[in-house]
Structures are given as structure tokens and as C-alpha cells.
N, CA, C and O atoms as a printed pandas DataFrame, in Angstrom:
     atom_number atom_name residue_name chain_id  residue_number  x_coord  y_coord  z_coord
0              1         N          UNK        A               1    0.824   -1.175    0.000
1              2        CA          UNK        A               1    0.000    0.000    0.000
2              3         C          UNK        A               1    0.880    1.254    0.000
3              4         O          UNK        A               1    1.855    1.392    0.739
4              5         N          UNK        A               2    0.524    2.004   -0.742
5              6        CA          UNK        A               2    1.509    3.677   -0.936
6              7         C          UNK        A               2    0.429    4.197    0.125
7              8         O          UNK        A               2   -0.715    3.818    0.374
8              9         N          UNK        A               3    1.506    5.554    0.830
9             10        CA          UNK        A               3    0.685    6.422    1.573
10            11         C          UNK        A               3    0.306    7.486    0.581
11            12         O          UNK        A               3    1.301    8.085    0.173
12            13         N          UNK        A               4   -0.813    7.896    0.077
13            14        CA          UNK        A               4   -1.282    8.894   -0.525
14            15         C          UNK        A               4   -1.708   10.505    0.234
15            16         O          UNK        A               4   -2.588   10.706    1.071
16            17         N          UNK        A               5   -0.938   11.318   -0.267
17            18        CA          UNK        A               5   -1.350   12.820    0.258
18            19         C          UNK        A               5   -1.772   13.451   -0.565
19            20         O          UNK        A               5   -1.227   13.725   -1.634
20            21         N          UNK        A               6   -3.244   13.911   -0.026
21            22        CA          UNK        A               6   -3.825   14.725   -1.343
22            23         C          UNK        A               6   -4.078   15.655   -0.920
23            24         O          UNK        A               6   -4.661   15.589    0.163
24            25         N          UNK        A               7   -3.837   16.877   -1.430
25            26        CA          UNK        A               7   -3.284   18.534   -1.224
26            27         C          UNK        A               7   -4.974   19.403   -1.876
27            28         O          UNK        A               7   -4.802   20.125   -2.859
28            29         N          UNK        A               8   -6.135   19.322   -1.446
29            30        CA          UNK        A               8   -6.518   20.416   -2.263
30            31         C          UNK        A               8   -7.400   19.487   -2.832
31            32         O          UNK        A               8   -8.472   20.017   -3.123
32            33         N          UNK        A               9   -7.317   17.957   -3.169
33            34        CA          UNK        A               9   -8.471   17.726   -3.940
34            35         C          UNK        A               9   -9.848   17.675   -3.656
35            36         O          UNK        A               9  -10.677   17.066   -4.332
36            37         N          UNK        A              10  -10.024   18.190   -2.855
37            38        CA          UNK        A              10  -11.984   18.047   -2.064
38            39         C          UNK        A              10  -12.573   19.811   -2.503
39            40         O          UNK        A              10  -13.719   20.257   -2.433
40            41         N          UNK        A              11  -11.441   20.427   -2.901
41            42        CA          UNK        A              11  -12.022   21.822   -3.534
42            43         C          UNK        A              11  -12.576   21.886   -4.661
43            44         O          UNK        A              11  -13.148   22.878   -5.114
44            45         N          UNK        A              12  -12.451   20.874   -5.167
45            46        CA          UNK        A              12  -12.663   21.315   -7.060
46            47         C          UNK        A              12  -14.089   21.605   -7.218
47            48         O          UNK        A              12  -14.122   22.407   -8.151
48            49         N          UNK        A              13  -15.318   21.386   -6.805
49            50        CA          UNK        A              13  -16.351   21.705   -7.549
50            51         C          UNK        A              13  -16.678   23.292   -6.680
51            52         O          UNK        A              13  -17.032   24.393   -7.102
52            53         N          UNK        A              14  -16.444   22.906   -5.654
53            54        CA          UNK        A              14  -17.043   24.000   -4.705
54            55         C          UNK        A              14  -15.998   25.476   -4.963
55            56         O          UNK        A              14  -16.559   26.572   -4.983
56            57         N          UNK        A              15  -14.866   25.408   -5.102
57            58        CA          UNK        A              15  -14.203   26.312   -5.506
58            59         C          UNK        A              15  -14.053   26.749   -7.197
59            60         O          UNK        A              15  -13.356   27.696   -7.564
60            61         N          UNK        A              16  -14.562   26.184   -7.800
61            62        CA          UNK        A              16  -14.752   26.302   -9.371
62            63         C          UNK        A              16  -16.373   26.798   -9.381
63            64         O          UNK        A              16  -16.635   27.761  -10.102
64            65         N          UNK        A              17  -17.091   26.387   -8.871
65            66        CA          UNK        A              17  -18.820   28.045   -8.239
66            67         C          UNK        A              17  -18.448   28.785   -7.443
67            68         O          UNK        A              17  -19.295   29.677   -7.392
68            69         N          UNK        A              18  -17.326   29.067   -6.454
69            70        CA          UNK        A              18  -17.040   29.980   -5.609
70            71         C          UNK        A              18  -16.469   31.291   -6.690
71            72         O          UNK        A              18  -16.608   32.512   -6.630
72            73         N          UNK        A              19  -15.837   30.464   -7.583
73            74        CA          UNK        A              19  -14.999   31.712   -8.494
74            75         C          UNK        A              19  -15.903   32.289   -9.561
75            76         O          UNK        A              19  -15.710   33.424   -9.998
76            77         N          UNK        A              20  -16.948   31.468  -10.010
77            78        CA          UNK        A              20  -18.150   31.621  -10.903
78            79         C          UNK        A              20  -18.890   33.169  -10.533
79            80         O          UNK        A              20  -18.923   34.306  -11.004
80            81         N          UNK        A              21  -19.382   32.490   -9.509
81            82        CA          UNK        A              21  -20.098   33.359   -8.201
82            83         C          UNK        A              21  -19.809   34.967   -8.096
83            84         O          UNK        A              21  -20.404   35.977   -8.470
84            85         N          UNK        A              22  -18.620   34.695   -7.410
85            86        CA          UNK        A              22  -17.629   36.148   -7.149
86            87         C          UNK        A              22  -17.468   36.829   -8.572
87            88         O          UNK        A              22  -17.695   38.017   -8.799
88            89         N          UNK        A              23  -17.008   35.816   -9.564
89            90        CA          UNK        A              23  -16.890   37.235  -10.786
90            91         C          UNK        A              23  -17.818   37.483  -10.992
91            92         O          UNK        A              23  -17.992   38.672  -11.259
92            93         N          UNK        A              24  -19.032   36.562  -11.012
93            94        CA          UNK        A              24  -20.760   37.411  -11.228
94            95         C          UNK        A              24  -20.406   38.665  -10.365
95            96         O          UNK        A              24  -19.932   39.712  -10.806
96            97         N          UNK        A              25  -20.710   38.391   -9.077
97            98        CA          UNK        A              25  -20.836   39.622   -8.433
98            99         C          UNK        A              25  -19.818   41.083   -8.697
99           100         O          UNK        A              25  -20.084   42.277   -8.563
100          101         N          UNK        A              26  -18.642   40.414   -9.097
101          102        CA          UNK        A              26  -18.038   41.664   -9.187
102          103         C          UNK        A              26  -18.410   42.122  -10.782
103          104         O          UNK        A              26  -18.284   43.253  -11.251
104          105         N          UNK        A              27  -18.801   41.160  -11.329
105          106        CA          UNK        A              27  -18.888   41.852  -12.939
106          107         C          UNK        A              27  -20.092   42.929  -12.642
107          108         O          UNK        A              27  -19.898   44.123  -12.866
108          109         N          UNK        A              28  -21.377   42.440  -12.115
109          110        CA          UNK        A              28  -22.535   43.655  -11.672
110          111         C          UNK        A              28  -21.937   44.395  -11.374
111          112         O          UNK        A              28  -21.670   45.098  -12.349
112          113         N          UNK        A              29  -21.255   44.913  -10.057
113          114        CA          UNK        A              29  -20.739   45.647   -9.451
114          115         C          UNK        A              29  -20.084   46.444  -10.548
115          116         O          UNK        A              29  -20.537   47.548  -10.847
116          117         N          UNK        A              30  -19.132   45.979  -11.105
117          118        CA          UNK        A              30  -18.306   46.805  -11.985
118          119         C          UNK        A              30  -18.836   47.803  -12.842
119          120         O          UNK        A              30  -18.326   48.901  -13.067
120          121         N          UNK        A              31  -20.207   47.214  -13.444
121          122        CA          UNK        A              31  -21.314   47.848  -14.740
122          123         C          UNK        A              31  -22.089   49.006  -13.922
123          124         O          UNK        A              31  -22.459   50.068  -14.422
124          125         N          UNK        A              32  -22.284   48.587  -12.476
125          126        CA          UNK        A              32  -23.146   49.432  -11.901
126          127         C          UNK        A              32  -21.823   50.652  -11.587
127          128         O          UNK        A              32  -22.327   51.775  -11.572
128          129         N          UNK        A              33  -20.845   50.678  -11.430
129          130        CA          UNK        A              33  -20.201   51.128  -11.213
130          131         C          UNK        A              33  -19.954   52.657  -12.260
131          132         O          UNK        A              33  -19.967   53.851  -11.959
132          133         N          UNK        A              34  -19.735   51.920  -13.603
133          134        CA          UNK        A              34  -19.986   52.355  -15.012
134          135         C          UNK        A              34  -20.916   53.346  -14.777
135          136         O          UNK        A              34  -20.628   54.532  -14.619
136          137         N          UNK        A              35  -22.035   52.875  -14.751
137          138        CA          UNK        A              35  -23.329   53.430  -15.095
138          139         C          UNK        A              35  -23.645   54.620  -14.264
139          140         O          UNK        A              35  -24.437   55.466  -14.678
140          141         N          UNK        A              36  -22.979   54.735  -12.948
141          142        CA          UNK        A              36  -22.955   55.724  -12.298
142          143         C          UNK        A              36  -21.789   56.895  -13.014
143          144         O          UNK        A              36  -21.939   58.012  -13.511
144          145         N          UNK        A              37  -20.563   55.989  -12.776
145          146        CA          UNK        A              37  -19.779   56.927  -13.589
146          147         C          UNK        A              37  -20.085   57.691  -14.726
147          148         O          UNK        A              37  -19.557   58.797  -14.845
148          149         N          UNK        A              38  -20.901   57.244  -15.628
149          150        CA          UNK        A              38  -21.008   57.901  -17.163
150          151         C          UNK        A              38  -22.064   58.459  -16.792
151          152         O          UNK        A              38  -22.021   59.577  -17.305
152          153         N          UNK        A              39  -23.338   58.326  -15.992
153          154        CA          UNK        A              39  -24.561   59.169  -15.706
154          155         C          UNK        A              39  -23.844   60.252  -14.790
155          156         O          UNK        A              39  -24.932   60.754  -14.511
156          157         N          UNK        A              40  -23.159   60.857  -14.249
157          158        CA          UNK        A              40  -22.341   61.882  -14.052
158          159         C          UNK        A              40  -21.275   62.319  -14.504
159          160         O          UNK        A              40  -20.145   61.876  -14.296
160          161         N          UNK        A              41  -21.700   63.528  -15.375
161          162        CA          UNK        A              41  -20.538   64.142  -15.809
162          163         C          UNK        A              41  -19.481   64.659  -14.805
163          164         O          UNK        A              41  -18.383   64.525  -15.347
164          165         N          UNK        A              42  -19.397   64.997  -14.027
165          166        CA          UNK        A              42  -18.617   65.982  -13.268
166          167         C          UNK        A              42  -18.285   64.874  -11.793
167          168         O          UNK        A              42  -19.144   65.015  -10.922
168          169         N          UNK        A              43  -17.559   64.198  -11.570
169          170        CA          UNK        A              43  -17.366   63.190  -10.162
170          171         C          UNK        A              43  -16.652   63.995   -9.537
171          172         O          UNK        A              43  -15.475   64.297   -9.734
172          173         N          UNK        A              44  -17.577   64.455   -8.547
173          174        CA          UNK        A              44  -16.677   65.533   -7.470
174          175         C          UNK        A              44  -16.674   64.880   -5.835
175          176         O          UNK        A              44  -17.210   63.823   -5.500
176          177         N          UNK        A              45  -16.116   65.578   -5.181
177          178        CA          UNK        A              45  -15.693   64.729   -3.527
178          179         C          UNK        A              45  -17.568   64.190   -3.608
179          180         O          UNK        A              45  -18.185   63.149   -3.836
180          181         N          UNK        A              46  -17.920   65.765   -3.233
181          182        CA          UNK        A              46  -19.321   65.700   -2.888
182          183         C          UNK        A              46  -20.764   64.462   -3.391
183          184         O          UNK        A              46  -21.635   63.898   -2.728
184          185         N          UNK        A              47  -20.345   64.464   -5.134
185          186        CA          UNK        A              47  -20.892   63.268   -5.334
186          187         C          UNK        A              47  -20.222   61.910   -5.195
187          188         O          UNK        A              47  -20.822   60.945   -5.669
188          189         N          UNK        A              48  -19.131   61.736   -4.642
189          190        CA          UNK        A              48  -18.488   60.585   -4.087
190          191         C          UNK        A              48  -19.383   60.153   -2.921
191          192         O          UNK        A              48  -20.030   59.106   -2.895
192          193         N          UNK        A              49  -19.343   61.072   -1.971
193          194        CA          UNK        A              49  -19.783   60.981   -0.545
194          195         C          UNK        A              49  -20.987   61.072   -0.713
195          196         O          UNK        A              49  -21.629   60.333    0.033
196          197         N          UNK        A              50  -21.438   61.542   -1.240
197          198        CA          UNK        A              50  -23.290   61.868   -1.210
198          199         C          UNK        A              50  -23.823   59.976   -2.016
199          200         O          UNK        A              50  -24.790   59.289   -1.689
200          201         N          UNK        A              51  -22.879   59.706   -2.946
201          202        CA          UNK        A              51  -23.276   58.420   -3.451
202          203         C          UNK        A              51  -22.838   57.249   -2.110
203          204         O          UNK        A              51  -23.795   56.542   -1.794
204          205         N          UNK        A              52  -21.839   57.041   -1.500
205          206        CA          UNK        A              52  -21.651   56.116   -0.558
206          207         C          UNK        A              52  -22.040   56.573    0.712
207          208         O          UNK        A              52  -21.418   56.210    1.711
208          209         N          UNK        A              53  -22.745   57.128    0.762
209          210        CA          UNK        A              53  -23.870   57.961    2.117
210          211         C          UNK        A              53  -24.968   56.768    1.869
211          212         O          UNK        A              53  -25.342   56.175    2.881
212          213         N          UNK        A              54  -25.367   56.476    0.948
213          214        CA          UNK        A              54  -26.212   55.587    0.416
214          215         C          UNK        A              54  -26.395   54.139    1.192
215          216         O          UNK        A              54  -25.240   53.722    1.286
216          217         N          UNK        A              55  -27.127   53.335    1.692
217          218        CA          UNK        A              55  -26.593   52.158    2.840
218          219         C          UNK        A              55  -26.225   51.116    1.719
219          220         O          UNK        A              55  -25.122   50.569    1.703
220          221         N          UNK        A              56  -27.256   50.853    0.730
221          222        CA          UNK        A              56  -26.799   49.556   -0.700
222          223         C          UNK        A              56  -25.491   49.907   -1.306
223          224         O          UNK        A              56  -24.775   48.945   -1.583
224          225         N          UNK        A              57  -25.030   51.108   -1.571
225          226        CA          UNK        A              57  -23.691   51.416   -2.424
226          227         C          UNK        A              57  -22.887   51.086   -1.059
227          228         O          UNK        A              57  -21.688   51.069   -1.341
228          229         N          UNK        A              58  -23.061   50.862    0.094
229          230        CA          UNK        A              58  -22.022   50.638    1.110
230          231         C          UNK        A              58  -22.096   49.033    1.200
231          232         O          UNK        A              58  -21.008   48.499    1.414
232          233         N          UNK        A              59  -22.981   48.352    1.097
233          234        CA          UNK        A              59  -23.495   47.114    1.307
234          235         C          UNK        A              59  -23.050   46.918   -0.326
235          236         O          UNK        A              59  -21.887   46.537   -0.192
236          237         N          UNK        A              60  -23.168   46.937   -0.987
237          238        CA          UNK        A              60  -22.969   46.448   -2.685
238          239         C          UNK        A              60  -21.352   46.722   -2.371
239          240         O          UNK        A              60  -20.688   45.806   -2.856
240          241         N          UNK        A              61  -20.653   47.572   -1.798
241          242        CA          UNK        A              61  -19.228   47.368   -2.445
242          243         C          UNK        A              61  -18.525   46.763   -1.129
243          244         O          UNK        A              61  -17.308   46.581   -1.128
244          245         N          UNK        A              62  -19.261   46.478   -0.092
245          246        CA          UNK        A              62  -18.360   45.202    0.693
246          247         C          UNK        A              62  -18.553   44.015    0.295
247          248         O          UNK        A              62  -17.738   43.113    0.487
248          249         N          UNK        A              63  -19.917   43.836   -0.448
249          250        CA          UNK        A              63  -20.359   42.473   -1.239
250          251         C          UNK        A              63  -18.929   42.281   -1.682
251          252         O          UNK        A              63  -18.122   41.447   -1.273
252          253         N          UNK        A              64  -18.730   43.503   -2.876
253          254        CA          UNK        A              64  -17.668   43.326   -3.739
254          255         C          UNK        A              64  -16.208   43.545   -3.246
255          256         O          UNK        A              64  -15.451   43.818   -4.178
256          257         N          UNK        A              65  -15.799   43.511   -2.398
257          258        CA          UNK        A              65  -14.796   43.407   -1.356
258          259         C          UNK        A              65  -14.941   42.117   -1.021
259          260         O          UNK        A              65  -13.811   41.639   -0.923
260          261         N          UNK        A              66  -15.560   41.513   -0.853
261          262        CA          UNK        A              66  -15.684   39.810    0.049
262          263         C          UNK        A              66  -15.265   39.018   -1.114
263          264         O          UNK        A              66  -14.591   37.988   -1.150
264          265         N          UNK        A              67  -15.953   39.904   -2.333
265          266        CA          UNK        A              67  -15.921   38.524   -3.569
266          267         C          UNK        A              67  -14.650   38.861   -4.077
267          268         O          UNK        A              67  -14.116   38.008   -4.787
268          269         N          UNK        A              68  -14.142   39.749   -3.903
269          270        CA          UNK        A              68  -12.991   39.759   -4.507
270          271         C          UNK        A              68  -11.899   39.239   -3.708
271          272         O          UNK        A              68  -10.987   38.631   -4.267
272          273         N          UNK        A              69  -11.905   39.445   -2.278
273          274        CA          UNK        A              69  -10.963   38.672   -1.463
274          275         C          UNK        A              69  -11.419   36.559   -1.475
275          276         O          UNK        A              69  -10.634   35.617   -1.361
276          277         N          UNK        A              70  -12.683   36.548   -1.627
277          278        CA          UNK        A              70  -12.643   35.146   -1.700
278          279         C          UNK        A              70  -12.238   34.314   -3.240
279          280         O          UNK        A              70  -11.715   33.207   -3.371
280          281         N          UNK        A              71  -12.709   35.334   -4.359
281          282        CA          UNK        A              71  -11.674   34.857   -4.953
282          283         C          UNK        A              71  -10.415   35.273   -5.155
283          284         O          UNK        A              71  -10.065   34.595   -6.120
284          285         N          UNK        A              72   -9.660   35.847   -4.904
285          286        CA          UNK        A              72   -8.273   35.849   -4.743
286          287         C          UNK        A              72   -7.727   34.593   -3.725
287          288         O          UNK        A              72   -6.797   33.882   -4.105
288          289         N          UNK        A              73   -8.071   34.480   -3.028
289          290        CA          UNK        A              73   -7.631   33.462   -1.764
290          291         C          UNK        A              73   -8.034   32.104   -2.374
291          292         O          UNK        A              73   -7.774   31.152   -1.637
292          293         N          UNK        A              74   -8.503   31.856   -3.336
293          294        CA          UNK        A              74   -9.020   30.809   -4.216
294          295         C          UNK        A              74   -8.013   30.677   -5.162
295          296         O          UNK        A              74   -7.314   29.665   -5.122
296          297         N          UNK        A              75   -7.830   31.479   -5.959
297          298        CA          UNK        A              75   -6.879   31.452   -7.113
298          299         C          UNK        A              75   -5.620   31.287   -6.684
299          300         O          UNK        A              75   -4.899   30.401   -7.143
300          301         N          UNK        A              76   -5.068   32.489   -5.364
301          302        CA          UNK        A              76   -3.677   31.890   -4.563
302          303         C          UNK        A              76   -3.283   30.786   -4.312
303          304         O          UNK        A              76   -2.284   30.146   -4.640
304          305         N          UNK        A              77   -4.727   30.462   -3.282
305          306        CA          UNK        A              77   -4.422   29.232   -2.886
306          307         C          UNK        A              77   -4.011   28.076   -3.729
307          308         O          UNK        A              77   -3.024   27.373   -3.511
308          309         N          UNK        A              78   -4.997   27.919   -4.878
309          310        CA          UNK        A              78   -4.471   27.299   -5.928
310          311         C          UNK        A              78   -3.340   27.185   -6.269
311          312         O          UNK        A              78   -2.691   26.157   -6.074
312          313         N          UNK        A              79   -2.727   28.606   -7.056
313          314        CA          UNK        A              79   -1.314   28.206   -7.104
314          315         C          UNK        A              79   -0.395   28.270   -6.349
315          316         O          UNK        A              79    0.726   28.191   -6.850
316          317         N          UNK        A              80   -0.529   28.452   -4.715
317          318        CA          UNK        A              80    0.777   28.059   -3.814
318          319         C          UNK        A              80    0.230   26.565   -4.282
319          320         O          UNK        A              80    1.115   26.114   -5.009
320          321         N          UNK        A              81   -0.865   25.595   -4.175
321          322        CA          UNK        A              81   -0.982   24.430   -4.664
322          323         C          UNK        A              81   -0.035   23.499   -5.396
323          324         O          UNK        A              81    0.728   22.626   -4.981
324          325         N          UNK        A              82   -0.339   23.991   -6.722
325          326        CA          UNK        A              82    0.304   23.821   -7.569
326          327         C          UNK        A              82    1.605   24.056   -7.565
327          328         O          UNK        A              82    2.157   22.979   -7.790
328          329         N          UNK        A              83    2.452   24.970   -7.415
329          330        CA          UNK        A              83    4.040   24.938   -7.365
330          331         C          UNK        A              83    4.380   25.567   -6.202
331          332         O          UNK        A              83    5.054   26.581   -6.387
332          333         N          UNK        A              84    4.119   25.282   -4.976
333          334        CA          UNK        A              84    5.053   25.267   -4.131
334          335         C          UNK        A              84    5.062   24.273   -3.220
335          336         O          UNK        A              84    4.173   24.082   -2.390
336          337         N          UNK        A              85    6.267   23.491   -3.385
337          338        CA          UNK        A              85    5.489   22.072   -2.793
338          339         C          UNK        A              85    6.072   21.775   -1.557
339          340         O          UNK        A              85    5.374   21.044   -0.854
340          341         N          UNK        A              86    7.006   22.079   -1.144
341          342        CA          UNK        A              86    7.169   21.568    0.681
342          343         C          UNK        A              86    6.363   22.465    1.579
343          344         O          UNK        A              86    6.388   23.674    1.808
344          345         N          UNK        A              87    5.626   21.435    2.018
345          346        CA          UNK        A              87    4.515   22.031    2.682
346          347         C          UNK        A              87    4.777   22.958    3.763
347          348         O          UNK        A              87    3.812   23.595    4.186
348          349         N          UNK        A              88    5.829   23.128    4.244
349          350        CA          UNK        A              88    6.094   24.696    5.486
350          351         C          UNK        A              88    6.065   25.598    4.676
351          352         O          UNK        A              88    5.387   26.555    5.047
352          353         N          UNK        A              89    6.552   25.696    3.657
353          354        CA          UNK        A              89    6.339   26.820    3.201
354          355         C          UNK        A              89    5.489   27.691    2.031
355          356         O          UNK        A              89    5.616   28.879    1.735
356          357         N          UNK        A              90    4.608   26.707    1.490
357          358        CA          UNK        A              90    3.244   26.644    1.591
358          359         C          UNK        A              90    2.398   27.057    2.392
359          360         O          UNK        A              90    1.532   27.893    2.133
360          361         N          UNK        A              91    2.611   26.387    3.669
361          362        CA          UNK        A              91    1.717   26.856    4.967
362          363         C          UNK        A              91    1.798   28.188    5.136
363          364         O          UNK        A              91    0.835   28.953    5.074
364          365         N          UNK        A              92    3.315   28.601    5.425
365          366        CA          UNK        A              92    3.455   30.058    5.722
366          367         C          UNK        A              92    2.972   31.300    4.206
367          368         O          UNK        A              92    2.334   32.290    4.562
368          369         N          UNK        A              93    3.171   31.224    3.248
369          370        CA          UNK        A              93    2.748   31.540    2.201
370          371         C          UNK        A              93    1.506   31.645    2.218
371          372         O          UNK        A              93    1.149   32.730    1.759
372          373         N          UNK        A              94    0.408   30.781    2.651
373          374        CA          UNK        A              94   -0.696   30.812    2.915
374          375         C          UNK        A              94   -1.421   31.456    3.473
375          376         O          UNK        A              94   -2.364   32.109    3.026
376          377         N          UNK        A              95   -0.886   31.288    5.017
377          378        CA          UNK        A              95   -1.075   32.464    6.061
378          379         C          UNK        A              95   -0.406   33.602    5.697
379          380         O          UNK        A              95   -1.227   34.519    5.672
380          381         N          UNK        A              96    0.705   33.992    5.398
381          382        CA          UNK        A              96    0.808   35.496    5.002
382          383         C          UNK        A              96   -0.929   36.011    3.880
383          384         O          UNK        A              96   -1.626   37.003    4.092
384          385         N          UNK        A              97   -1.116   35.131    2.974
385          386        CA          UNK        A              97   -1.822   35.841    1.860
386          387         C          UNK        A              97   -2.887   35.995    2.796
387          388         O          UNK        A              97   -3.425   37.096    2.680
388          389         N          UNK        A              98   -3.505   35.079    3.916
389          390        CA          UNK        A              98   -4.951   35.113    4.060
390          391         C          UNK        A              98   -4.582   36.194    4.951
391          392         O          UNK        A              98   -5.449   37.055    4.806
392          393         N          UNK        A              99   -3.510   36.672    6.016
393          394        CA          UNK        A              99   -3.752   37.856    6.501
394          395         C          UNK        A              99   -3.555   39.321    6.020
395          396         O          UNK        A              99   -3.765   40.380    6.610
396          397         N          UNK        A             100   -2.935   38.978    4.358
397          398        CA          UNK        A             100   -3.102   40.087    3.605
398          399         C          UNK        A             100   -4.627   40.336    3.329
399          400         O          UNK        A             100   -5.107   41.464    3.442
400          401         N          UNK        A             101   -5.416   39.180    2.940
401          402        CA          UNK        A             101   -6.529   39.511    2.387
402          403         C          UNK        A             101   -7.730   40.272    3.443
403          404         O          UNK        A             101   -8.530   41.186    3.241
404          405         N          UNK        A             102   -7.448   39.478    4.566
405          406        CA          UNK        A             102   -8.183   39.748    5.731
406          407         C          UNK        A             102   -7.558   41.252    6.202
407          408         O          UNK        A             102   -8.349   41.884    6.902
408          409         N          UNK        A             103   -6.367   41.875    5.954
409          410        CA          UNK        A             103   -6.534   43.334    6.206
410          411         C          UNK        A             103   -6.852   44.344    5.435
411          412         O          UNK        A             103   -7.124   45.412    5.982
412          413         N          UNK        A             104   -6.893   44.223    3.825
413          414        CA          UNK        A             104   -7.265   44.782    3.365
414          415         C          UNK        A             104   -9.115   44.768    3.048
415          416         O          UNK        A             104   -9.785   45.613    2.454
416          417         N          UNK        A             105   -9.521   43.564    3.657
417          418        CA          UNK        A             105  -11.014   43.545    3.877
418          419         C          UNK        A             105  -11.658   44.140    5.333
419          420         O          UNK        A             105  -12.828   44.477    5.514
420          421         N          UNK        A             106  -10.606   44.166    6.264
421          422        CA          UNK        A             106  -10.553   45.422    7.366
422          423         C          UNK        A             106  -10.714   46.671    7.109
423          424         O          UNK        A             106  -11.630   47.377    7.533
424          425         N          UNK        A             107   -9.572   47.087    6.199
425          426        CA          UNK        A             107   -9.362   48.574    5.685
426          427         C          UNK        A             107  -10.692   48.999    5.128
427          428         O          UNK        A             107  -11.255   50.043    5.456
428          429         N          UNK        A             108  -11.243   47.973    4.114
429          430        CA          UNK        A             108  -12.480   48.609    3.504
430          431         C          UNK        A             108  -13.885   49.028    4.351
431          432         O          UNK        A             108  -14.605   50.024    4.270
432          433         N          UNK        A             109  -13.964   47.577    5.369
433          434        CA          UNK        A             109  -14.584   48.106    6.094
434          435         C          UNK        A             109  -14.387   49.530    7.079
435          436         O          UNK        A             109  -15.232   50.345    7.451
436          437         N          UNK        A             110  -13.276   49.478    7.266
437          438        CA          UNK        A             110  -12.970   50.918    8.103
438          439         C          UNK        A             110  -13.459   52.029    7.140
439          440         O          UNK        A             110  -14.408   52.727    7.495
440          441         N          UNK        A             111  -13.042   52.171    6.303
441          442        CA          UNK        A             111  -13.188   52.966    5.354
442          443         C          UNK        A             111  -14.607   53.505    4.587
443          444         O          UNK        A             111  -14.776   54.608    4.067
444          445         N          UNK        A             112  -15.620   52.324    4.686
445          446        CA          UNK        A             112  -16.859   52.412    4.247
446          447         C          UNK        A             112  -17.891   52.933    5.527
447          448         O          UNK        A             112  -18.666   53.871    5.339
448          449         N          UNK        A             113  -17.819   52.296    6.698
449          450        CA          UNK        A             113  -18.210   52.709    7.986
450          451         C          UNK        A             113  -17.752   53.644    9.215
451          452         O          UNK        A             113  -18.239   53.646   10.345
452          453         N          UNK        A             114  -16.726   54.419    8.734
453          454        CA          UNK        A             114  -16.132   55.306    9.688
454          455         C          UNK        A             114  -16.536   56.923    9.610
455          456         O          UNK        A             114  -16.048   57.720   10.411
């Protein structure tokens, strides 16, 4: 009997709709994004703030903050997967990215609610 180590294989369906998912959401996001942009000529502080005063444009772009950190942490993860293969340093690679992702999904929240 070989000892078999399998790295990652119980992700494949659930992380292949996780990434589906998230670019849906960020593709809306992006168009709605558009659509504001080009329906105002003039983007000044005031209509910045007067638009994310709004509770859905605050709620719609942490949506799009989550989906973009969950897929990134998907796609990373993947390829520390794929080519980096002694697993310490993998591990640590790992944890650095997820506490990159997790502070810059801090920041936004600070930033959207402060």
C-alpha cells in the first residue's frame, strides 16, 4: 500500500462556483459602477460621498470586497498548490496571503463605515 497525500483535492467543484459566483458579483458591481460613472458628468468629492452615504452602495461594495478577497484566496491558494510544494512553506505563504486579504477587507470596512 503507498501512503497517498492529497493537497486540495476536495475543492474542485465547490471552488470552481465559488470563483463563478464572485466574478458574477463583481462583474454587476463593476457595470453598476460604469453606469454611475457615465450618468455623471462631473465626479466631485461631494458626489463621491453623497453616493456612498447611500446604505446599498455601502453594502454592494463590501459584497464586492468579500468577492474579490474570496476569490483571490481561491486562485492563490491554488497556485501556492500547484508549485510550491514543501509544505512549510506553503503553509506560511498561505497564512501570510490570508492575513493580507483579511486586512485589506478590514481597511475597507474601516473605510466604508467610519
Amino acid at each position: 500500500m503507498t501512503g497517498r497525500t492529497v493537497t486540495g483535492a476536495r475543492y474542485g467543484l465547490r471552488d470552481w462556483l465559488a470563483q463563478r459566483i464572485t466574478a458574477t458579483i463583481m462583474a454587476v458591481y463593476s457595470v453598476i459602477a460604469v453606469v454611475v460613472f457615465i450618468s455623471n458628468k462631473n465626479i466631485t468629492y461631494s458626489v463621491w460621498r453623497d453616493l456612498f452615504a447611500q446604505g446599498w452602495m455601502r453594502v454592494a461594495t463590501l459584497l464586492f470586497a468579500a468577492s474579490l478577497a474570496w476569490h483571490a484566496w481561491v486562485g492563490v491558494r491554488d497556485i501556492l498548490m500547484d508549485y510550491v510544494k514543501p509544505a512549510g512553506l506553503r503553509l506560511a505563504l498561505e497564512v501570510m496571503v490570508l492575513l493580507t486579504i483579511a486586512a485589506y477587507v478590514g481597511w475597507t470596512i474601516q473605510i466604508l463605515w467610519r
